[in-house]
C-alpha positions, 0 to 999 in steps of 0.5 A, spaced: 500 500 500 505 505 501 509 508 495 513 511 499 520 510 502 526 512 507 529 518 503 522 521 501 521 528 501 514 531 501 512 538 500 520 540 500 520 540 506 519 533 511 524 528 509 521 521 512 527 517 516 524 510 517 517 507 519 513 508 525 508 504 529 501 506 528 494 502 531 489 506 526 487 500 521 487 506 514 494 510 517 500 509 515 506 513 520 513 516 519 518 518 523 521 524 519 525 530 520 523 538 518 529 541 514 526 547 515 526 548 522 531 542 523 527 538 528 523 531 528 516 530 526 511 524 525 508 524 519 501 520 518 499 518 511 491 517 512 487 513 506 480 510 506 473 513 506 474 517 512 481 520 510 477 528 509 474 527 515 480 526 519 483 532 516 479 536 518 479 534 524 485 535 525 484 542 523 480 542 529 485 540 534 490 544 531 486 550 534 488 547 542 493 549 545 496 545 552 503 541 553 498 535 554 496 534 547 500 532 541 501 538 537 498 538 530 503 543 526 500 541 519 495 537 515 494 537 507 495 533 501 501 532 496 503 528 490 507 521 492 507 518 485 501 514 485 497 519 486 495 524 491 496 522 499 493 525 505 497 527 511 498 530 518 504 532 522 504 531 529 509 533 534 513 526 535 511 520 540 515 520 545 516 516 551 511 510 553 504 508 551 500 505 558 499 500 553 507 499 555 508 500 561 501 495 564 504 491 560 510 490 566 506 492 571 500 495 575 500 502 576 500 505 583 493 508 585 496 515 586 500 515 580 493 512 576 490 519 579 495 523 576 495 520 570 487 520 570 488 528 572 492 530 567 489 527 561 483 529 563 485 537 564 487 537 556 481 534 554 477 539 558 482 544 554 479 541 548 472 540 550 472 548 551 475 550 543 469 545 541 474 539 539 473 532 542 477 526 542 471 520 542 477 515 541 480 514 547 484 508 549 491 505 552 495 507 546 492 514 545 495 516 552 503 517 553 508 518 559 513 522 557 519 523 563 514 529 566 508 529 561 501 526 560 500 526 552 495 525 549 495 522 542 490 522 536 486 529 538 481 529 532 484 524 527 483 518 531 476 519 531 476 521 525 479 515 522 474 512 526 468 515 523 465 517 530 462 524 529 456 525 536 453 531 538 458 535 543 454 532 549 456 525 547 462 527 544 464 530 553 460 524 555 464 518 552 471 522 553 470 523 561 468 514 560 475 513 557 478 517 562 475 513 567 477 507 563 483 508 563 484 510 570 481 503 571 485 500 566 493 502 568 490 499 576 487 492 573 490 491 566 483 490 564 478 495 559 471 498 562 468 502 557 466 500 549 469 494 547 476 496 542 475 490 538 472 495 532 474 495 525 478 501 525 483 498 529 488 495 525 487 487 526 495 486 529 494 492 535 494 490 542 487 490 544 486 490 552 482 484 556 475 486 558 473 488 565 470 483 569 463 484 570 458 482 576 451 484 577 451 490 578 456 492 572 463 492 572 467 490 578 469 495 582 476 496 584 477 495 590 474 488 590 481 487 585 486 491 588 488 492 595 489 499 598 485 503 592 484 510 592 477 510 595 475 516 590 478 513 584 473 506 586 468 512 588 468 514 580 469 507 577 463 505 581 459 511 578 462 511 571 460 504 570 457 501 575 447 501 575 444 507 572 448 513 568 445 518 572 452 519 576 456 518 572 461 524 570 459 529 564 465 532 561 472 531 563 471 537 568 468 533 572 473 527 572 478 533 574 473 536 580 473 528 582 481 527 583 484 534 585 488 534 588 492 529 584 499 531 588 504 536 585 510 535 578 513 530 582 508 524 582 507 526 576 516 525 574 514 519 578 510 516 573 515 513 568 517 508 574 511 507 576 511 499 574 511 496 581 516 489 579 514 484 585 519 483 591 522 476 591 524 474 599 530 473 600 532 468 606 538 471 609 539 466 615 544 461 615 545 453 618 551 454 623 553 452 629 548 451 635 542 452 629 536 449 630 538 443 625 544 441 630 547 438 624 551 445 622 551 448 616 549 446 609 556 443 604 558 450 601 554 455 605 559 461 606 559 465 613 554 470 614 554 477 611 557 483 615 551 488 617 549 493 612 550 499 613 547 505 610 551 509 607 553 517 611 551 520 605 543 520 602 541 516 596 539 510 594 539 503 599 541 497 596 536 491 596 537 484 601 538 481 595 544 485 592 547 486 600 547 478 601 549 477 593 555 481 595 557 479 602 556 472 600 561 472 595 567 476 599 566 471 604 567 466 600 572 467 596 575 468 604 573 461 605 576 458 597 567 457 596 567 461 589 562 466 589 555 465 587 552 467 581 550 475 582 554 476 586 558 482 587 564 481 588 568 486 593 572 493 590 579 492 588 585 493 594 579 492 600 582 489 606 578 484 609 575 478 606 576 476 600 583 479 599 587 474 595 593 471 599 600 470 595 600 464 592 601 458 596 599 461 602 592 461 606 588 467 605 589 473 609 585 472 615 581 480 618 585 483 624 584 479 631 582 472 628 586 466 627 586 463 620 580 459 621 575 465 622 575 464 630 578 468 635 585 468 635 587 462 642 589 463 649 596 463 651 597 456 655 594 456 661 588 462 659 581 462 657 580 463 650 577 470 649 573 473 643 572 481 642 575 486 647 578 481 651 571 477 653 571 470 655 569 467 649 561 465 648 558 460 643 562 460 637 568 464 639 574 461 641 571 454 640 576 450 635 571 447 629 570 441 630 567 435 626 560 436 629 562 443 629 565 446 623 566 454 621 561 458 620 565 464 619 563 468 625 567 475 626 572 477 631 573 485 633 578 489 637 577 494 641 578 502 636 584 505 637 583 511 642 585 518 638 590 522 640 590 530 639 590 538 642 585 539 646 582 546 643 578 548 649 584 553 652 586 555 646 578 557 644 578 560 651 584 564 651 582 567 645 576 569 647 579 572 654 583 576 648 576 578 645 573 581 652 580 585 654 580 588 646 573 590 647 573 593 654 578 598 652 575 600 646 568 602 650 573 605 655 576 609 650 570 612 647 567 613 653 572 617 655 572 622 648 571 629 647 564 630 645 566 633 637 560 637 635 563 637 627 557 632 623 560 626 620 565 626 614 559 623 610 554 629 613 560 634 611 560 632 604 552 632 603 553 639 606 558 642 601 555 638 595 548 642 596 551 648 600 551 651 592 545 651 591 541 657 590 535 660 595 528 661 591 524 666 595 517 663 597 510 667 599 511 668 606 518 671 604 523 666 606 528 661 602 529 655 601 533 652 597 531 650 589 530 642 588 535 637 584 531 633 579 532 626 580 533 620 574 527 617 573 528 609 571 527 608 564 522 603 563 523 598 557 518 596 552 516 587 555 511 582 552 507 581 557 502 576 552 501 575 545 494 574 541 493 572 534 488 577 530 482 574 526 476 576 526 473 574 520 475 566 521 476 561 526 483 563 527 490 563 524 494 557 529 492 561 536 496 555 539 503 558 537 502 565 538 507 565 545 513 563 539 513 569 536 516 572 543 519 566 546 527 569 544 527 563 540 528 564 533 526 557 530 520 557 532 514 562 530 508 563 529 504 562 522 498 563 519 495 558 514 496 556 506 493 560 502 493 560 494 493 564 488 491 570 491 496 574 497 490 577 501 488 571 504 486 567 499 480 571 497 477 569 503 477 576 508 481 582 507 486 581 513 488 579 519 494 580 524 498 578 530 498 583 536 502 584 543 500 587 550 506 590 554 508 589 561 505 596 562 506 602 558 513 604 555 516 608 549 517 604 543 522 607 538 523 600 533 520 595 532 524 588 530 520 583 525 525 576 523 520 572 518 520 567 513 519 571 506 518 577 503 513 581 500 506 582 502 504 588 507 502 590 514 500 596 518 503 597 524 498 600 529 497 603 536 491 600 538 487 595 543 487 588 541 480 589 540 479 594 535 486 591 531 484 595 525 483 602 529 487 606 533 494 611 530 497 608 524 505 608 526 509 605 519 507 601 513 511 597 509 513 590 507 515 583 509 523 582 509 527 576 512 529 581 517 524 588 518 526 594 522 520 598 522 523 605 525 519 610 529 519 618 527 519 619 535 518 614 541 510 612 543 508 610 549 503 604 548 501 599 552 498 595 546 501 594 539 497 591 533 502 589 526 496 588 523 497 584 515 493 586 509 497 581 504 500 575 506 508 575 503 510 569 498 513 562 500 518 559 496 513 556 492 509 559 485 502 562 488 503 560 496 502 565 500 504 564 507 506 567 513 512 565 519 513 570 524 519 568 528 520 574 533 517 581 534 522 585 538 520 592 541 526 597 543 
């Protein structure tokens, strides 16, 4: 079915790099690279009956702007060699699917909430531009180090054919929602079932959710210890009668909030719970209940963990054992168990190696067997500190006892210094002294009537200063004009400017200020005609100031050149009114220069042709970056 290739270039500008992953059964999806703005993109050729509506979906979601949406950046049409095509670019996937991560784990209940809450804020940012998803499911809703994303905003219902009214529209977006709260708590899907045509026949299709009596089993008879409000809103959702259930994702979110701050939402990408394996840390030895002594090859008991001075994360039993085990027997000549880990190079202890031929180097303070070092003839044996030895200390193996590996310890060496509290008294007796003769001295001062040298010099700065004669006859000296701080021209927001249409890409308006040049604000394509193709007089790009400040030049770094604007001082609300300032028209970099600075607090670049792009009878604007000084 695909004519296309690695290598490809569409519409001069995206080169397709290799094939993507896709669960719509009438798309086929690219990975690709804009060799105009140099970053990566998604393309998704879409094909069938409803190829035309997903593309004017898409229009639609490109509308919405939130950092939880998958951005939608272009949609169009364009001759592949077997005939024309339908695409849409996207912002690439990144990060994992829920699919994904279920597929390793259950997600943890407070994650499950924030996950449920971010999603369903961007719907709710859709829902209010009238754009609905209508297609929700696991493969739809990624995780992205510190995003929840939501993929396929207008295209995957419109591939789906799904076209409600907006109630139902909100209605099926905030049961998805809900499902996939379920989904990510239990591995198991609650609302309609995926297995529908326009899914492709090879997608991972999740298990249906168990039902009961009373419709869908409830969460907490599944999972232990589940959030009472996620089981709250499950039973609403999906359980008796609709009349409970949440309308809109509005109402998902007012169910969930609080879901916690950023950081339960950076967890997410850890949420995959792996289950905890015990670890039996117990060994057979002497005096063990077996009574027989330890099993063949067992290696001593591991050295108490220690947690280390500084903060960071603690080593599983497992990993501790693992590691101990392998010192201690590679003290004992046992080979090392598989996993373990071995000491790091030069440690003293167990498991240094001994010269060739001799037997391995014991700890300080213990024979060559593990045990404390013998008695002198005619003493006791002795263990740790000089004590009389108990149990397995000082106790030669034996056949019916054999070495267990016990420790021996000898007393900390006593630390020998310069006791700083004479020192640190002497010097603060010096202090007290320094300081009694300072007060004594300035007690004992002439008063000077002479102001200070700081006053002296304020007093001969001013003491030029001419007298001005008021009403009642005296004088007063004539007031210094003080600098007033310069107030600079600042950005405070942006707004596209289209009154008679929907919108030009309101959604990027922000990157026309953000001090990046690479990224910009656009208007669509237009054809063969440079005044909006025909279908409206104008339309313009407009900033509001901090607060009102002189402008001077305005700086404009755009994609082509010709057309014409106006550049006006005026409200937002009236693009077209107000002082016109300058005229002209688009250059890669224009410098509109102002006669004198004016005071505005709002300013209107207001467009009545559109300039040319670098192909025949396209018209097209890319604002780059406005700048005020």
């Amino acid at each position: 079915m695909s004519t296309v290739q690695p290598g490809t270039v569409m519409v001069d500008r995206y080169r397709l790099t290799q094939p993507a992953s896709t669960d719509l059964a009438t798309a086929e999806a690219w990975e690709a690279h804009d060799q105009i703005l140099d970053r990566p993109v998604r393309v998704t050729f879409v094909d069938g009956p409803q190829a035309a509506s997903a593309l004017d979906a898409a229009r639609r979601a490109a509308l919405v702007a939130d950092n939880r949406l998958c951005r939608v950046l272009d949609v169009g049409t364009t001759e592949l060699g077997a005939g024309d095509r339908s695409y849409v670019i996207t912002e690439p996937f990144a990060g994992e699917s829920l699919t994904q991560i279920v597929s390793r784990g259950l997600v943890d209940a407070q994650q499950a909430r924030a996950l449920m809450g971010e999603a369903a804020t961007a719907l709710e940012a859709a829902r209010q531009r009238g754009v609905h998803h209508c297609a929700l499911r696991p493969e739809a809703v990624r995780v992205d180090g510190h995003r929840v994303v939501v993929t396929g905003l207008g295209i995957d219902a419109g591939l789906a054919g799904i076209e409600p009214t907006d109630t139902q529209a909100a209605a099926a977006d905030a049961r998805g929602l809900v499902a996939l709260g379920y989904y990510a708590l239990t591995a198991r899907w609650a609302a309609d079932s995926l297995e529908v045509p326009w899914i492709a026949p090879d997608a991972v299709r999740p298990l249906p959710a168990q039902t009961g009596p009373d419709g869908v089993v409830p969460v907490s008879e599944l999972v232990p210890h589940v959030d009472e409000e996620i089981d709250v809103l499950v039973r609403r959702t999906f359980t008796g009668d609709d009349a409970g259930a949440p309308a809109t994702p509005a109402d998902v979110v007012a169910a969930l909030e609080p879901w916690g701050q950023v950081s339960v939402v950076a967890a997410l990408p850890r949420f995959v719970q792996p289950p905890e394996r015990p670890v039996r840390s117990s060994v057979l030895g002497a005096g063990s209940p077996a009574g027989n002594g330890p099993r063949p090859g067992t290696p001593p008991p591991a050295p108490p963990v220690r947690r280390p001075s500084s903060g960071g994360r603690i080593a599983r039993a497992g990993t501790v054992g693992a590691g101990a085990g392998a010192v201690a027997g590679a003290a004992y000549g046992q080979p090392p168990a598989q996993g373990a880990v071995p000491p790091p190079p030069g440690q003293p202890g167990y498991g240094q190696p001994a010269p060739y031929g001799q037997p391995p180097v014991p700890p300080p303070g213990q024979g060559p067997n593990g045990y404390a070092q013998p008695a002198a003839p005619g003493q006791p044996p002795t263990g740790a500190y000089g004590q009389p030895a108990t149990g397995a200390q000082g106790v030669p193996p034996s056949e019916g006892n054999p070495p267990t590996g016990g420790f021996a310890s000898t007393a900390a060496p006593k630390k020998r210094g310069v006791n700083p509290t004479p020192i640190v008294l002497g010097v603060l007796l010096v202090g007290v002294v320094l300081a009694a003769v300072w007060a004594m001295a300035q007690a004992f001062t002439p008063f000077s009537s002479e102001p200070p040298p700081e006053v002296q010099a304020s007093q001969e700065a001013t003491a030029g200063t001419e007298p001005t004669e008021t009403s009642d006859g005296s004088t007063e000296p004539e007031p210094t004009e003080s600098e007033t701080p310069e107030v600079r021209p600042i950005i405070e927001t942006g707004e596209q400017l289209d009154p008679a249409s929907d919108g030009e890409h309101p959604e990027a308006v922000e990157l026309a200020y953000d001090a990046d040049p690479s990224t910009f604000w656009f208007t669509r394509t237009y054809f063969n005609n440079p005044v909006w193709g025909g279908f409206k007089e104008g339309a313009g790009y407009g900033v509001e100031l901090r607060e009102p400040a002189p402008v001077s030049q305005v700086d404009l770094s755009t994609n082509g050149s010709g057309g014409a604007w106006q550049l006006r001082s005026t409200s937002l609300d009236d693009p077209t009114g107000g002082d016109l300032l300058a005229e002209g028209s688009f250059s890669e970099d224009t410098t509109i220069e102002l006669d004198e600075p004016v005071i505005v607090d709002s300013l209107v670049l207001w467009i009545t042709e559109l300039p040319d792009t670098d192909k025949a009878d396209e018209y097209r604007l890319e604002l780059n970056e406005i700048t005020l000084s």
